[in-house]
Residue, then its C-alpha position, 0 to 999 in steps of 0.5 A: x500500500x502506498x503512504x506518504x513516504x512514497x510515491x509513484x515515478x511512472x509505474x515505480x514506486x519511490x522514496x518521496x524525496x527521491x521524485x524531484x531528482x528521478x524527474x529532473x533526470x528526465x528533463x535534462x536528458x530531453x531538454x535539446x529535444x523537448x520541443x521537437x518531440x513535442x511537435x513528433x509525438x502529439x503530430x503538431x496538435x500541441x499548438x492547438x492545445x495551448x492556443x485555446x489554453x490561451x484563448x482561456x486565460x483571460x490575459x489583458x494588457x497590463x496582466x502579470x502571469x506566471x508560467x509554470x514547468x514553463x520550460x521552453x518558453x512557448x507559452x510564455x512567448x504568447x502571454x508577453x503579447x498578449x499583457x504588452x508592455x505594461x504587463x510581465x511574465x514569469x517563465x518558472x521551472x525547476x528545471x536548469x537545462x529547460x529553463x535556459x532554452x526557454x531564458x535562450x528563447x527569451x534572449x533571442x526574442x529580444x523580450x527581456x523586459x516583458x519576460x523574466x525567468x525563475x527556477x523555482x519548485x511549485x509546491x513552495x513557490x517564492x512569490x507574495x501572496x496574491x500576485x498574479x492575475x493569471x497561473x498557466x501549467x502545461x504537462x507539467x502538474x503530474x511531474x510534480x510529487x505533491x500536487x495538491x500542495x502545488x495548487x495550494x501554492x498556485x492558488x495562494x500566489x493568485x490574485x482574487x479574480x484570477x484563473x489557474x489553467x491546467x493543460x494536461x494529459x488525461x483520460x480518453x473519453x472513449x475505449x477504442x480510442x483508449x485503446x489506440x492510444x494506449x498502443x501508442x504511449x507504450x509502443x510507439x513513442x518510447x520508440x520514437x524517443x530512442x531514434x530522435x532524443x536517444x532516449x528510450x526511458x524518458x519517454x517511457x516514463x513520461x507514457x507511464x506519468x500520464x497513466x498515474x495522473x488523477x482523471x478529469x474528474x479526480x483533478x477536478x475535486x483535488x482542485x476544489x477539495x484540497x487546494x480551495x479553488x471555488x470552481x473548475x471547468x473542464x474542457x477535453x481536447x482530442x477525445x480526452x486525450x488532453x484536458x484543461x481544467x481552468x480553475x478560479x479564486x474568488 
């Protein structure tokens, strides 16, 4: 039986503090690679994904948002036009060798003044209360070890009013394709990560990480029931492949 002392990497069970380093691993490997996989592995449909997480957020001119797991800086990218130049963006990971594609993208943008970086954890976020309109994560939330503790952190960094999107792997809303994409995760993409990021386990962990994390529904209540959140949405994409669950603090 699993307690508090441990937890879930994938399909393995580990030490608690163990989790954050296995996962590091995992993106330290990848992080040359991340965005082109992304684009092989989901077939593009990432971008559309993550515009209509945007379309979501709300974001205005003068906003201040925060980008969690941000790595790579797409999102974040996006958010900086969208607030202009009254507005900020922070781009957060807790990941070095992620974060600094994302702080490179940033650079080469020429966007310094409109996004700035933060290598910080989610469950203890380092920012005041109350600071920000918006909090944007996407696949990142089932890396993260303690999640409910994470969306307390979220939640207490927003601002009354403010939204919380979660883009995130989740459960197929019908078998056949469940059963198509299971084939997939376990067959093809690890292989597909051996022959472009020459990393077969990575990939295989990831499979396994989108498998372990909460369903629509079960998010839905640990937002509301153990980080405070007074009321969810939750929007599936591509059959439930992908779900956003966009949250609110009132």
């Amino acid at each position: 039986m699993n307690d508090q002392s441990t937890t879930h990497f994938g399909f393995t069970q580990v030490n608690t503090e163990e989790k954050a380093g296995k996962v590091a691993e995992v993106f330290d490997s990848v992080a040359s690679k991340y965005d082109i996989m992304n684009d092989v592995m989901s077939f593009g449909v990432h971008h559309l994904w993550k515009k209509f997480t945007l379309e979501l957020c709300g974001l205005r001119e003068g906003h201040k948002v925060l980008d969690l797991a941000g790595g790579t800086g797409d999102l974040a990218l996006k958010q900086s036009k969208m607030v202009g130049e009254s507005g900020h963006v922070i781009l957060a990971d807790i990941n070095g060798p992620m974060l600094r594609e994302g702080r490179d993208r940033v650079l080469n943008k020429g966007l310094v003044n409109r996004i700035s970086t933060s290598q910080c954890n989610a469950e203890i976020l380092p920012f005041e209360d109350n600071s920000f309109d918006c909090i944007t994560i996407a696949f990142g939330l089932r890396n993260v070890t303690d999640k409910a503790k994470a969306l307390r952190s979220m939640r207490r960094v927003l601002k009354p009013g403010g939204r919380l999107c979660v883009l995130e792997f989740s459960k197929p809303l019908y078998e056949p394709l469940e059963k198509i994409y299971d084939f997939y995760s376990f067959k093809i993409l690890p292989k597909m990560g051996e022959i472009i990021a020459k990393d077969r386990a990575s990939y295989q962990y990831l499979a396994e990480s989108i498998r372990m994390h909460p369903d629509q529904q079960a998010l839905k209540a640990m937002m509301i029931d153990e980080a405070g959140f007074d009321e969810v949405e939750i929007f599936n994409m591509t059959g439930g492949i992908v779900a956003l669950h966009r949250a609110f603090k009132y």
